[in-house]
C-alpha positions as CSV (number, residue, x, y, z in Angstrom):
1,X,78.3,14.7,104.1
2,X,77.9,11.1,102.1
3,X,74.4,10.1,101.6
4,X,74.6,6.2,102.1
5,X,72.3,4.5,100.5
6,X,72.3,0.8,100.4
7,X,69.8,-2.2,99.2
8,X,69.4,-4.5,102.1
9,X,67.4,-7.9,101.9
10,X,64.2,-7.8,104.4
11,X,65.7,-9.8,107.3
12,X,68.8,-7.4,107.6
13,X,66.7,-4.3,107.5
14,X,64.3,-5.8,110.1
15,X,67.4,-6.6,112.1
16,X,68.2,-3.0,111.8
17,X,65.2,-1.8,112.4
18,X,64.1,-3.7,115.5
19,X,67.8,-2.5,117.2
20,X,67.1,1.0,116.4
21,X,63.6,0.1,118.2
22,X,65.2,-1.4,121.3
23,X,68.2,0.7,121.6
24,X,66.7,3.8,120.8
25,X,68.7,5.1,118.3
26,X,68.3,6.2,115.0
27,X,69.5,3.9,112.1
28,X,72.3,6.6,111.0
29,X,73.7,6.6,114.2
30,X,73.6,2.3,114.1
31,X,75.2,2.9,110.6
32,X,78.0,5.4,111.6
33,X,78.8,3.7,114.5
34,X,79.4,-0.1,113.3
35,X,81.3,1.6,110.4
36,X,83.7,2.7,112.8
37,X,83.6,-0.4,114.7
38,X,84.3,-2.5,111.8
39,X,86.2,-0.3,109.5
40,X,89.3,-2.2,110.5
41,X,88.2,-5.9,110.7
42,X,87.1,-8.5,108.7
43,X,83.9,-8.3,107.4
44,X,81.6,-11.7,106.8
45,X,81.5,-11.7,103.0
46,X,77.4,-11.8,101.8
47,X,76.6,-13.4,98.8
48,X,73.1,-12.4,97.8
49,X,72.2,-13.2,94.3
50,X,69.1,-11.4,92.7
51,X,67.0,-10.4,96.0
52,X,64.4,-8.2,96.9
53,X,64.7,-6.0,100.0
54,X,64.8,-2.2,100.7
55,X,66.9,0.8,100.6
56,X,69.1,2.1,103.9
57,X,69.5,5.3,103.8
58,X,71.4,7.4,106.3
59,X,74.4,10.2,105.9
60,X,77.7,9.8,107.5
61,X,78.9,11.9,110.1
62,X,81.8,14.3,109.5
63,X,84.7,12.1,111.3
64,X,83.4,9.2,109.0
65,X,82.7,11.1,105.8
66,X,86.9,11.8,105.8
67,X,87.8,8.2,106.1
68,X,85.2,6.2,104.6
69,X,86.8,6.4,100.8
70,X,90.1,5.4,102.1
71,X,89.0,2.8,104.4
72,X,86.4,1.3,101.6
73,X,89.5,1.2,98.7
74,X,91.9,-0.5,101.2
75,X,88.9,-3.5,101.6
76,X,89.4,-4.3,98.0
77,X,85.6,-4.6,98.0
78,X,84.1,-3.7,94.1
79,X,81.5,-1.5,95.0
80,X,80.3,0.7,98.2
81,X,76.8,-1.2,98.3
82,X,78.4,-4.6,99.0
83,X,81.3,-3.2,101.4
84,X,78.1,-1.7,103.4
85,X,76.6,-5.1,102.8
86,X,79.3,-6.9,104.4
87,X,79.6,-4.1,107.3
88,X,75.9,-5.1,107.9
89,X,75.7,-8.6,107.4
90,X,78.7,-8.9,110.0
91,X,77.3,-6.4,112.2
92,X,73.8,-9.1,112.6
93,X,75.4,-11.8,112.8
94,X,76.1,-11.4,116.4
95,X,73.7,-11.8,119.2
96,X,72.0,-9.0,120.5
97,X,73.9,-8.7,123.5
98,X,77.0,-8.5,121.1
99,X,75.1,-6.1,119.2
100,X,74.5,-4.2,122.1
101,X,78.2,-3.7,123.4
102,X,78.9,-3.1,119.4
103,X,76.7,0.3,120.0
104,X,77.4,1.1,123.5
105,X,81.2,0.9,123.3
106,X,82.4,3.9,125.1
107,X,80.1,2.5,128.1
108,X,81.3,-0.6,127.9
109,X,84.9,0.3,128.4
110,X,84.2,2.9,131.2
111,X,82.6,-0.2,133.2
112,X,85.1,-2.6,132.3
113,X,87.9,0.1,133.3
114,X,86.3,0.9,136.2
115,X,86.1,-2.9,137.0
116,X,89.8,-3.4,136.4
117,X,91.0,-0.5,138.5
118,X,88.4,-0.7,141.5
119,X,86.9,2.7,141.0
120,X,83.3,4.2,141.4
121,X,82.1,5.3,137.5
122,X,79.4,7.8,137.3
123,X,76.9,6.0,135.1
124,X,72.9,7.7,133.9
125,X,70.2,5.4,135.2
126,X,66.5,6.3,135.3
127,X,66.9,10.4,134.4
128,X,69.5,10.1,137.3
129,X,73.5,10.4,137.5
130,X,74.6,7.8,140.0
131,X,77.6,7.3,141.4
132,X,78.8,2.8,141.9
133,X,81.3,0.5,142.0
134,X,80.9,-1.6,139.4
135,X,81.5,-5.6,140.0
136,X,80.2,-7.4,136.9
137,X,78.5,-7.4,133.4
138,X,76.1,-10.7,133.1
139,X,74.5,-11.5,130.0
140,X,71.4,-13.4,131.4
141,X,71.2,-17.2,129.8
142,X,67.6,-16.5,128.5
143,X,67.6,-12.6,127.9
144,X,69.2,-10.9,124.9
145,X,70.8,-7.8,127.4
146,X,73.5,-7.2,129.9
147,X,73.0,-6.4,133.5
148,X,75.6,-4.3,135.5
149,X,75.8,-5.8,139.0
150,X,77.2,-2.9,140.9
151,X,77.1,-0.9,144.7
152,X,75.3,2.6,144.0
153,X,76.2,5.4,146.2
154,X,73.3,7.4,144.7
């Protein structure tokens, strides 16, 4: 497996950090998973000068260790650090709530499929599987997280 190991300046790594935190997740599963999600989209180029910050260190997974080497030559980016820079800087530039669908994809596109086709979804709430009919995703105006609004069958 690829050892990633990046310098970060301190705001991205606290970023990182405070999502790992409030996702509960570790930061090699943030890293593996926005490198999927963004290994085929535009990255927000980040110009950092001479800065101070910290290392990132995490491995790839296997299904990301085969195609990170042809995904990073066909960015055109000079060197790995700065094309997981960019993969970074893009990845915290969104809101948290963006963040959060960023990380929770899969779940994401359950709801919204079950939403589309009118069907109950299984979902894990509170050490429980419960069976509802989703209706809605809300990102509250003041709050940084999404709400299901949803029947529950239990």
């Amino acid at each position: 497996m690829k050892k990633v190991r990046v310098t970060i300046s301190d705001f991205m790594n606290e970023i990182i950090k405070s999502d790992s935190e409030y996702f509960k997740m570790p930061v090699g599963r943030i890293g593996n998973i926005i490198f999927k999600y963004y290994m085929d989209k535009n990255l927000n180029k980040v110009e950092l000068g001479n800065f101070s910050g910290e290392v990132l260190q995490f491995n790839l997974n296997k299904n990301n260790d085969e195609i990170f080497m042809d995904t990073f030559v066909r960015s055109g980016v000079e060197t790995e650090a700065e094309y997981w820079r960019n993969i970074i800087f893009t990845y915290i530039n969104n809101l948290r709530y963006k963040r959060e669908e960023i990380l929770f994809e899969k779940i994401f596109r359950k709801i919204k499929e079950g939403m589309e086709s009118k069907r109950k979804i299984k979902i894990k709430y509170h050490k429980y599987i419960r069976l509802v009919s989703p209706y809605f995703v809300k990102v509250a105006d003041d709050e940084n997280r999404s709400y299901l609004f949803c029947y529950c069958e239990k």
